[in-house]
C-alpha positions as CSV (number, residue, x, y, z in Angstrom):
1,X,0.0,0.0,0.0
2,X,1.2,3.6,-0.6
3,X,1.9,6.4,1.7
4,X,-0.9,9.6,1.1
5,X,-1.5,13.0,2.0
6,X,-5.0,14.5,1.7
7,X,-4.9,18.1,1.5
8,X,-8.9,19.8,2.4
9,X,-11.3,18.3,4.5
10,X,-14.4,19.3,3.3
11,X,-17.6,18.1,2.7
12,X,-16.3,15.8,-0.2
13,X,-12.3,15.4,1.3
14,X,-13.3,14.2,5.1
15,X,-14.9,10.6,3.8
16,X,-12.6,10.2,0.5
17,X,-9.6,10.4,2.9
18,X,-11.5,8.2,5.1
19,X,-12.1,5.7,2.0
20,X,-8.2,5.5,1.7
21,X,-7.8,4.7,4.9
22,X,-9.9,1.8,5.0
23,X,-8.2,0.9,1.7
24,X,-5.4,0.1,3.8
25,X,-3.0,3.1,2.7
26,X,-1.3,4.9,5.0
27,X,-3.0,8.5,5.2
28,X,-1.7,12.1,6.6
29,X,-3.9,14.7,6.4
30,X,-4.1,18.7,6.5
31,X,-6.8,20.7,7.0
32,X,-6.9,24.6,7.0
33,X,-9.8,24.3,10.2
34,X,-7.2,21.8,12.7
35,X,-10.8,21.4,14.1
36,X,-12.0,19.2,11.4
37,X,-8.6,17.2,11.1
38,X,-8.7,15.9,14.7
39,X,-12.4,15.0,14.4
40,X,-10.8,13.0,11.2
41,X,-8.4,11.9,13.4
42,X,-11.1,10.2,16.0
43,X,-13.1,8.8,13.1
44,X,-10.9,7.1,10.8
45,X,-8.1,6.5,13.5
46,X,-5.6,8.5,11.0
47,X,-2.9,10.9,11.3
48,X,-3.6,14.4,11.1
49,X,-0.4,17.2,10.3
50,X,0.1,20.5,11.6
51,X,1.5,21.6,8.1
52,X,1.0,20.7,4.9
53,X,4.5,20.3,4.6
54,X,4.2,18.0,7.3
55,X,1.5,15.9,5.5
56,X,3.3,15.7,2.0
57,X,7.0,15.5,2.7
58,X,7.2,11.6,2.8
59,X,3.6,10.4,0.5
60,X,3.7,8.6,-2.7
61,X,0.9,10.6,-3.6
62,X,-0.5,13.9,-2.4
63,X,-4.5,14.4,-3.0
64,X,-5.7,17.6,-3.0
65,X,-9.9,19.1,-2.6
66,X,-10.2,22.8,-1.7
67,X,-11.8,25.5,-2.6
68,X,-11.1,27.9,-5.5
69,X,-8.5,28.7,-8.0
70,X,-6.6,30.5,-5.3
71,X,-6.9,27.7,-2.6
72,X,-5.4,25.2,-5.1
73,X,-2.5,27.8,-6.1
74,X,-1.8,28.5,-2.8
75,X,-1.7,25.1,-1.4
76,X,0.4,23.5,-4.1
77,X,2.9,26.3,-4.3
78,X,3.0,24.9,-0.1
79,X,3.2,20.8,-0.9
80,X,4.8,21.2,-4.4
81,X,8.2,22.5,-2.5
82,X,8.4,19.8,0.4
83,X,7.0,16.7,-1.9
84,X,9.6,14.1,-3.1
85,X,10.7,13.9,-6.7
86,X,8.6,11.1,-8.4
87,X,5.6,11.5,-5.7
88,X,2.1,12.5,-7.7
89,X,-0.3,15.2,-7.2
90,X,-3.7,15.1,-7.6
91,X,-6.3,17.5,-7.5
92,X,-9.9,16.9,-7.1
93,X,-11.0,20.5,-6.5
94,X,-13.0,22.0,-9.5
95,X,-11.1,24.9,-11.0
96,X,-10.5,26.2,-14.6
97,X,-8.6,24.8,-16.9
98,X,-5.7,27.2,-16.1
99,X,-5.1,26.4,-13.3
100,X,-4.5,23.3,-13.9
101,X,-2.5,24.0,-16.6
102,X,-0.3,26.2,-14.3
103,X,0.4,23.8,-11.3
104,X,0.8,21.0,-13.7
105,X,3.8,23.3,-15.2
106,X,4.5,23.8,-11.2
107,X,4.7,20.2,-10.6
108,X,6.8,19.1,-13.9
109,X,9.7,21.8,-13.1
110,X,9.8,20.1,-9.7
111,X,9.8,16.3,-10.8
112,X,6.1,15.8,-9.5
113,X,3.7,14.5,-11.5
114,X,0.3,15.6,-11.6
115,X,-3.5,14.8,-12.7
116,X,-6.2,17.4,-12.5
117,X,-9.0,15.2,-11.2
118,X,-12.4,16.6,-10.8
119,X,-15.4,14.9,-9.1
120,X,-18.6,13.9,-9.6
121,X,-21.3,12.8,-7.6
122,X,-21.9,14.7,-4.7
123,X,-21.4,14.0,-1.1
124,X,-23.9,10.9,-1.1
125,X,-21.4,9.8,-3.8
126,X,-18.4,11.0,-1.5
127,X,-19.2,9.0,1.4
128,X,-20.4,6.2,-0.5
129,X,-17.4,5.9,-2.5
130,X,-19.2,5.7,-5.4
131,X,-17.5,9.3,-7.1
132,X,-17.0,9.5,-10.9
133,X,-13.5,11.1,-11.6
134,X,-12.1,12.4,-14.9
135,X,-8.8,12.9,-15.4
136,X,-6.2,15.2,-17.2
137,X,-2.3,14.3,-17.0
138,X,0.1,12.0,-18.3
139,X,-1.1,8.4,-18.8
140,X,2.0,6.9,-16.6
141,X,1.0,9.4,-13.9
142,X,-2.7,8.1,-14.4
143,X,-1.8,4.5,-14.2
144,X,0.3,5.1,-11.4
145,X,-2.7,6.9,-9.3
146,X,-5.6,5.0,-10.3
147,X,-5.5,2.7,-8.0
148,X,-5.4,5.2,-5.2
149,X,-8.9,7.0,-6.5
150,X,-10.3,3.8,-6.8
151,X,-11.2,3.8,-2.7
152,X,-13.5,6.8,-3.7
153,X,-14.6,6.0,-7.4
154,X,-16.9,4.1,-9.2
155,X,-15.2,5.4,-12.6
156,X,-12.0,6.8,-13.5
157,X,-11.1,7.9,-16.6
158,X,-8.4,9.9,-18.5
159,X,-9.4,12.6,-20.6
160,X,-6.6,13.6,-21.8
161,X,-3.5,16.2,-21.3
162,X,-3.2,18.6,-18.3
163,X,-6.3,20.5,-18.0
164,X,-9.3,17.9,-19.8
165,X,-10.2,17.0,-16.3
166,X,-11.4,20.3,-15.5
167,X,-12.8,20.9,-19.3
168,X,-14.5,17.6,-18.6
169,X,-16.1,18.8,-15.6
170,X,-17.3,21.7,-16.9
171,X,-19.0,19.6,-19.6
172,X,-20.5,18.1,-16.7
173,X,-21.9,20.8,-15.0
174,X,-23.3,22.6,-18.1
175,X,-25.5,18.8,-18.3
176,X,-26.8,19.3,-14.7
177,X,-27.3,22.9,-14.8
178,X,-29.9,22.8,-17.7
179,X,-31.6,19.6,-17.1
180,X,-32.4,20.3,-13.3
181,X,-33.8,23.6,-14.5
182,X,-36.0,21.5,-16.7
183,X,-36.8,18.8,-13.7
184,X,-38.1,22.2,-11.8
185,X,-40.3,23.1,-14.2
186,X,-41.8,19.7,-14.5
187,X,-42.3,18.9,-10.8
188,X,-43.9,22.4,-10.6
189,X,-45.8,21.8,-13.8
190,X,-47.2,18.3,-12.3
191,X,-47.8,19.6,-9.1
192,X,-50.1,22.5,-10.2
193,X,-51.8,20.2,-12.3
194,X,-52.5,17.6,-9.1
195,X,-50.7,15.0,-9.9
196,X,-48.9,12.5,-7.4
197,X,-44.5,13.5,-8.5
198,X,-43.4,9.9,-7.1
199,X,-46.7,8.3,-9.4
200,X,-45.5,10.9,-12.4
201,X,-41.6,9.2,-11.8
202,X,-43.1,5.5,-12.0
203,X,-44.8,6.4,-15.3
204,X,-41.6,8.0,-17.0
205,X,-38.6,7.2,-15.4
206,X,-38.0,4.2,-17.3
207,X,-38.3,6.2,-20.8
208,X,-36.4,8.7,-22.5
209,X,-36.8,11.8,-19.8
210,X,-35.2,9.3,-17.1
211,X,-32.1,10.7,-15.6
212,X,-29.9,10.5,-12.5
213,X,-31.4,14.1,-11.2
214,X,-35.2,12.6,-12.1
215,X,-34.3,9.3,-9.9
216,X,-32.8,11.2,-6.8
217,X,-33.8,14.0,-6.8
218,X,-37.7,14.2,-8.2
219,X,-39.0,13.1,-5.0
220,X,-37.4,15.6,-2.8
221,X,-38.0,18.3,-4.6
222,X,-41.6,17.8,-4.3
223,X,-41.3,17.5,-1.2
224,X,-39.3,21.0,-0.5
225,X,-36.2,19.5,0.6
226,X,-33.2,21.2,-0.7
227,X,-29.9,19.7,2.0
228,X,-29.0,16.9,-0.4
229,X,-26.0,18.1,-0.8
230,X,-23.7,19.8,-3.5
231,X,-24.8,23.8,-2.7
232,X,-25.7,26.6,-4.8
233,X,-23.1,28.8,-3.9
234,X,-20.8,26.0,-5.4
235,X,-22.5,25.5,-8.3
236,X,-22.2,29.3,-9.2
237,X,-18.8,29.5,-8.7
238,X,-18.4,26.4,-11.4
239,X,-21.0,28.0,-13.9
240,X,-18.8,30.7,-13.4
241,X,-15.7,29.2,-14.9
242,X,-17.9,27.0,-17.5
243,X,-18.9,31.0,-18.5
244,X,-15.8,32.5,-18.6
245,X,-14.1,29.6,-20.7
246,X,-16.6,29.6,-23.1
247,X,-16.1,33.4,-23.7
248,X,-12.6,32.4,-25.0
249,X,-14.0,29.8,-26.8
250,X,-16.1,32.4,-28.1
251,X,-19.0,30.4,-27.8
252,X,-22.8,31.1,-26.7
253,X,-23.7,29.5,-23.7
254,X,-27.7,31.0,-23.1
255,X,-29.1,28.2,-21.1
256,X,-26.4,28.1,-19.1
257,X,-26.4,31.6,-18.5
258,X,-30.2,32.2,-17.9
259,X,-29.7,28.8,-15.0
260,X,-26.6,31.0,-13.2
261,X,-29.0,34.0,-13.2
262,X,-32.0,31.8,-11.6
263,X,-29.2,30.3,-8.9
264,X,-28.4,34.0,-8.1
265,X,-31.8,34.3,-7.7
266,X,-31.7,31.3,-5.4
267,X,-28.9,32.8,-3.5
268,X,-30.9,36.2,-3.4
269,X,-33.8,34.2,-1.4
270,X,-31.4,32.7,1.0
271,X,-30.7,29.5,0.0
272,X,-26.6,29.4,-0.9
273,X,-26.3,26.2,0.8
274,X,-29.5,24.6,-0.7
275,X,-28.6,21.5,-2.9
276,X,-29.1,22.3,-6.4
277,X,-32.2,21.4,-7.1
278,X,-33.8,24.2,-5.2
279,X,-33.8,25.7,-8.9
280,X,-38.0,24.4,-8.0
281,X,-38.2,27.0,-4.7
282,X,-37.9,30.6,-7.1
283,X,-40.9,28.6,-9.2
284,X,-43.1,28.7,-6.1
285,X,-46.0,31.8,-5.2
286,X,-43.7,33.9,-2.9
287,X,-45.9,34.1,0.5
């Protein structure tokens, strides 16, 4: 078994670090909140580090879920420094393709490999170890740390260079963003017309509307329950970089810009960490 650091605790870090551990690898972790690490600690009976440098300076492989563009630069320019030549980076935090592109040149000028290695799947698919992970990098690097995202992945695949894992992603999130849009205007639609949404999902969800939103998420909805996960505030900051790559791909992106606009709407009424399909709340008669 290898030796790994995993760098960002959050809601999707905590149980993949946790998944590693009970993979039988031997896991240091950092956390920015030394709270959350020692909880870690206590669940999984791991190792938490007071540094990041501390967590990276002996692991085969360094795993990495934060925040933003800036979290991710700012972290690896800490691990990059203290890794070992040969040891391989991989980051599971959703960022643009630049950034990717700019720790992987980072990582090569230290003799560090590295995968930009968005998820999918939410924090159901977190804990369950049932993510979906695409991949951009070298396909020796891949090879080498496949078998490491495999304790949190149902699928792994490599998309290509440096940077496709983050293009892949944003492929990804331009899918969810219009279809739950269109699975709020549906359970509205049904539900103003009195009909039963779990009765509606039997009828259809075997045919061609039938999605993974429709199965999980239908139900829920109708229900007003919006804490299944993935927030809004997170999915604007990824429609965000969706919309500002496609501006220098010069395409037109309108029904992924008229969803942003109706999560800022979302936001406006409060509900930043409401899952994403509380698209259905800005559809309801304000009281």
């Amino acid at each position: 078994m290898s030796k790994v650091a995993f760098l960002g605790l959050g809601v999707m870090g905590y149980p993949m670090a946790g998944h590693l551990v009970s993979a039988g690898h031997e896991v240091k972790v950092w956390n920015r909140t030394t709270a959350v690490a020692e909880k870690w600690e206590k669940a999984y009976s791991g190792v938490g580090s007071a540094s990041i440098t501390e967590a990276v300076e002996d692991a085969d492989f360094v795993m990495m879920c934060v925040g933003q563009d800036a979290d991710v630069i700012a972290v690896s320019q800490a691990a990059i420094p203290a890794m070992q030549a040969g040891a391989i980076l991989v980051d599971h935090t959703t960022a643009s393709n630049g950034c990717a592109k700019e720790v992987g040149a980072m990582c090569a000028a230290a003799d560090i490999g590295f995968l930009d290695a968005p998820i999918s799947g939410g924090e159901a698919g977190a804990v369950n170890g049932q993510l979906t992970v695409m991949c951009g990098g070298d396909g020796v690097h891949f090879d080498a740390a496949r078998p490491i995202i495999e304790a949190y992945a149902k699928a792994v695949k490599l998309m290509g260079p440096v940077g496709s894992g983050q293009l892949t992603k944003m492929v990804n999130q331009i899918c969810i963003a219009g279809l739950l849009q269109g699975l709020s205007e549906a359970v509205n639609f049904a539900q103003a017309a009195g009909l039963d949404m779990d009765e509606v999902v039997g009828a259809i969800g075997k045919g061609a509307a039938q999605s993974w939103q429709m199965d999980n998420r239908a139900s829920t909805m109708a229900r007003g329950e919006y804490n299944h996960g993935f927030a809004v505030d997170w999915m604007r900051k990824d429609l965000g970089i969706v919309l500002d790559t496609a501006k220098t791909l010069n395409l037109e992106m309108p029904v992924t810009e008229l969803v942003d606009g109706y999560y800022a709407d979302v936001q406006a009424m409060g509900g930043n960490r409401w899952d994403t399909s509380s698209l259905l709340a800005r559809l309801k008669p304000k009281t």
